[in-house]
TIFI-288654 format. One record per residue (C-alpha): residue number from 1; residue in one letter; z, y, x. Coordinates in nm, 3 decimals. Example, Ala and Ser with C-alpha at 12.3 -4.5 7.8 and 13.67 -1.06 7.14 Angstrom:
<nodes>
@seq:1	type:A	zz:0.780	yy:-0.450	xx:1.230
@seq:2	type:S	zz:0.714	yy:-0.106	xx:1.367
</nodes>
This chain:
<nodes>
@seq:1	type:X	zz:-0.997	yy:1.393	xx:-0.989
@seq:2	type:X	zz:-1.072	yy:0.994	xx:-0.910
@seq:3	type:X	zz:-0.711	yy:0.966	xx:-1.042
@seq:4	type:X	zz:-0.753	yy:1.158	xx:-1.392
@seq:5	type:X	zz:-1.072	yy:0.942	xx:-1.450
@seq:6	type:X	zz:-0.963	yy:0.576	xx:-1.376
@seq:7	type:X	zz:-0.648	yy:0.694	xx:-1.597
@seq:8	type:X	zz:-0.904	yy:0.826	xx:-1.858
@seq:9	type:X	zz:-1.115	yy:0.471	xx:-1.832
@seq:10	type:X	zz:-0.803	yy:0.258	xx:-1.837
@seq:11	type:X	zz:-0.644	yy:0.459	xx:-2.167
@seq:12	type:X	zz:-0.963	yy:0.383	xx:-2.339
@seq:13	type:X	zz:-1.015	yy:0.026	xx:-2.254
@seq:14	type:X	zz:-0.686	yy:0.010	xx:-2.365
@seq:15	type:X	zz:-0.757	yy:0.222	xx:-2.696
@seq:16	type:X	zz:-1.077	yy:-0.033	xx:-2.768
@seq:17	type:X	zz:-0.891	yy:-0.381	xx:-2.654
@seq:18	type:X	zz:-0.609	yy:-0.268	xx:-2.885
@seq:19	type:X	zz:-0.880	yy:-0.226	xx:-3.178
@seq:20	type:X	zz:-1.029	yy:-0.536	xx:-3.081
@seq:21	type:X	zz:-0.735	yy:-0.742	xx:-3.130
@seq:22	type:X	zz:-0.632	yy:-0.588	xx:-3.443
@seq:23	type:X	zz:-1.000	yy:-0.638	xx:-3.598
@seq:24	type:X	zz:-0.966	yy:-1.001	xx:-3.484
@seq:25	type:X	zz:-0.645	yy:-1.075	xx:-3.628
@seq:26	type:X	zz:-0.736	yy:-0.951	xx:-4.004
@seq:27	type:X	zz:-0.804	yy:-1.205	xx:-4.258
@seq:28	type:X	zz:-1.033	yy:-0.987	xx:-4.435
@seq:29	type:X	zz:-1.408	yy:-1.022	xx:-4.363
@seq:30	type:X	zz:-1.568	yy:-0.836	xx:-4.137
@seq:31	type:X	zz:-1.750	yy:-0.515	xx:-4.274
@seq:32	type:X	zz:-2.114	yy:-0.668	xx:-4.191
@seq:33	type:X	zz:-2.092	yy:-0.961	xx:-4.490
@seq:34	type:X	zz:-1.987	yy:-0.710	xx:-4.736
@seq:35	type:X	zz:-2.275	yy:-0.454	xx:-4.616
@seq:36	type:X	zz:-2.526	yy:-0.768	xx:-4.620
@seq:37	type:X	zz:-2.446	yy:-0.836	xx:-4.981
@seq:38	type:X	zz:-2.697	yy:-0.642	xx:-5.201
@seq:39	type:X	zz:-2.590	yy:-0.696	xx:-5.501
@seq:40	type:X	zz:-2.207	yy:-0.598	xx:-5.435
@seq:41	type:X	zz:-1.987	yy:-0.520	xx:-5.676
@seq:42	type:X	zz:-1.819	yy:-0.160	xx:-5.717
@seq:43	type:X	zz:-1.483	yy:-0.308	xx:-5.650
@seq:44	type:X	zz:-1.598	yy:-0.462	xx:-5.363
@seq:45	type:X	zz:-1.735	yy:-0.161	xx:-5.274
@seq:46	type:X	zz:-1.434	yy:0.011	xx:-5.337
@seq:47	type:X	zz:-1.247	yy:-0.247	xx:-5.069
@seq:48	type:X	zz:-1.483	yy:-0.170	xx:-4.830
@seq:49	type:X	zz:-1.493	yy:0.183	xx:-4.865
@seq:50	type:X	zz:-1.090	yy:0.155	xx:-4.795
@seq:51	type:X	zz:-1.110	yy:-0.026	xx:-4.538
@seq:52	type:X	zz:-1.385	yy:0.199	xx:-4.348
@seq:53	type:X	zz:-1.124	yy:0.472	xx:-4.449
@seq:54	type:X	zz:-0.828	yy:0.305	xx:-4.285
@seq:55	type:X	zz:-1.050	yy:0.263	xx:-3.983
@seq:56	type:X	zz:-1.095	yy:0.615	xx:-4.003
@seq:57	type:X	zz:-0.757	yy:0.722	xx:-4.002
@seq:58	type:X	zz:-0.639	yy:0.461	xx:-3.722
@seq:59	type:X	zz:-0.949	yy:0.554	xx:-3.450
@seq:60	type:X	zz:-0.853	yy:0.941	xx:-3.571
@seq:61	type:X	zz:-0.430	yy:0.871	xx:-3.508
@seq:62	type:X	zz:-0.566	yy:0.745	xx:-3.181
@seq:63	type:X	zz:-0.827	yy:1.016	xx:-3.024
@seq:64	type:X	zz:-0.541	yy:1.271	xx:-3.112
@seq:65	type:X	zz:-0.286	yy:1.085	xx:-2.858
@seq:66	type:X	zz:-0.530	yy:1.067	xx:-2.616
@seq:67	type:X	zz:-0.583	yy:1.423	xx:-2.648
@seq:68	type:X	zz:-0.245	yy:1.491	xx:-2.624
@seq:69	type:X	zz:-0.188	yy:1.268	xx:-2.269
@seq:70	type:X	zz:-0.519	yy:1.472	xx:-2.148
@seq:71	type:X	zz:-0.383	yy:1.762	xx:-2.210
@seq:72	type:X	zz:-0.033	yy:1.677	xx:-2.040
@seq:73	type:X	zz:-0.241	yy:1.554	xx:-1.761
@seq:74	type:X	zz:-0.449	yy:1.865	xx:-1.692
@seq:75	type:X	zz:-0.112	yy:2.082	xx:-1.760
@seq:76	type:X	zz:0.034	yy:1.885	xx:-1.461
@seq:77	type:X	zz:-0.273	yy:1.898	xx:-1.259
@seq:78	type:X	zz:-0.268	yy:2.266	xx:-1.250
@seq:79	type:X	zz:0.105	yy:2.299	xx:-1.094
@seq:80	type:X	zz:0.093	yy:2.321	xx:-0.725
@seq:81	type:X	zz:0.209	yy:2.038	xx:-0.545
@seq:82	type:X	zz:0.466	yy:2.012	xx:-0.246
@seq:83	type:X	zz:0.186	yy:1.999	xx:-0.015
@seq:84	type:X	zz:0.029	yy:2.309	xx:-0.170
@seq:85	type:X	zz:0.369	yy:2.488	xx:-0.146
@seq:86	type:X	zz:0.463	yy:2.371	xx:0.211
@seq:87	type:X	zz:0.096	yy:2.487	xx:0.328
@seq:88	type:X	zz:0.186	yy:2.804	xx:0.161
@seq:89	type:X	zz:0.467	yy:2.854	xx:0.391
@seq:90	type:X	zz:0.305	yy:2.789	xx:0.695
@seq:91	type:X	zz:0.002	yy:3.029	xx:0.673
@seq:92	type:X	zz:0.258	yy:3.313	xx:0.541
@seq:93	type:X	zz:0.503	yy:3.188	xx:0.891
@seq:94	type:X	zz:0.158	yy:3.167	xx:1.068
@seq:95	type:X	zz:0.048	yy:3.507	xx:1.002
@seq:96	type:X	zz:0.406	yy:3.673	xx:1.042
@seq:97	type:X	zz:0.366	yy:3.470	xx:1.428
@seq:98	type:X	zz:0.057	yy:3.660	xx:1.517
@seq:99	type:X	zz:0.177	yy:3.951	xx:1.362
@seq:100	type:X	zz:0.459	yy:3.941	xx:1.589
@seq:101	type:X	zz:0.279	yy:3.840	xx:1.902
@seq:102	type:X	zz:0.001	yy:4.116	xx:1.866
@seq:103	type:X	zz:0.323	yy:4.337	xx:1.812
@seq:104	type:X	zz:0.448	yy:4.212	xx:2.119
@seq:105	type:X	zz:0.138	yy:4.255	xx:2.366
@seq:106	type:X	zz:0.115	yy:4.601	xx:2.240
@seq:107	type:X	zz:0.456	yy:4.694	xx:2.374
@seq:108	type:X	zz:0.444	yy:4.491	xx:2.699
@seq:109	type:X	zz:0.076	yy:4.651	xx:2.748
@seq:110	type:X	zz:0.264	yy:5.015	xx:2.732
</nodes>
């Protein structure tokens, strides 16, 4: 479980450094100038409302990988592991041994 969350953590840090740097390196300005303006223009409005939109869509493109590697990650945390099946063995070998030795003390006893 510690593994699945520092995966989760690092996966969004990524996610938000990634939209960091792209939000940097645009040339347009930033969204709080244009909402500051109060006497905007429609077409400016327009741009901004485009932008927002392309936001949108990028954060949305985004959230539905990471859904996708959760759900791959929870798929493969469900499978048993080699330790899981190799512990398997050994009760089902354990319990066939005192099977066998209770078999065998009833005989000698007789």
């Amino acid at each position: 479980m510690k593994e699945l969350s520092s995966v989760i953590i690092g996966a969004l840090l990524l996610v938000i450094s990634g939209s960091v740097v792209a939000a940097e390196t645009t040339t347009a300005p930033p969204l709080q100038t244009a909402l500051v303006k109060k006497d905007a223009a429609p077409a400016e409005c327009a741009i901004l409302l485009e932008r927002i939109e392309e936001q949108h869509q990028a954060l949305s493109k985004d959230l539905r990988r990471l859904h996708r590697e959760l759900a791959a990650l929870k798929a493969t945390q469900n499978k048993p592991g080699i330790t899981e099946i190799i512990g398997g063995l050994g009760w089902i070998i354990g319990l066939f041994g005192t099977a066998a030795y209770v078999s065998s003390r009833k005989k000698s006893n007789e």
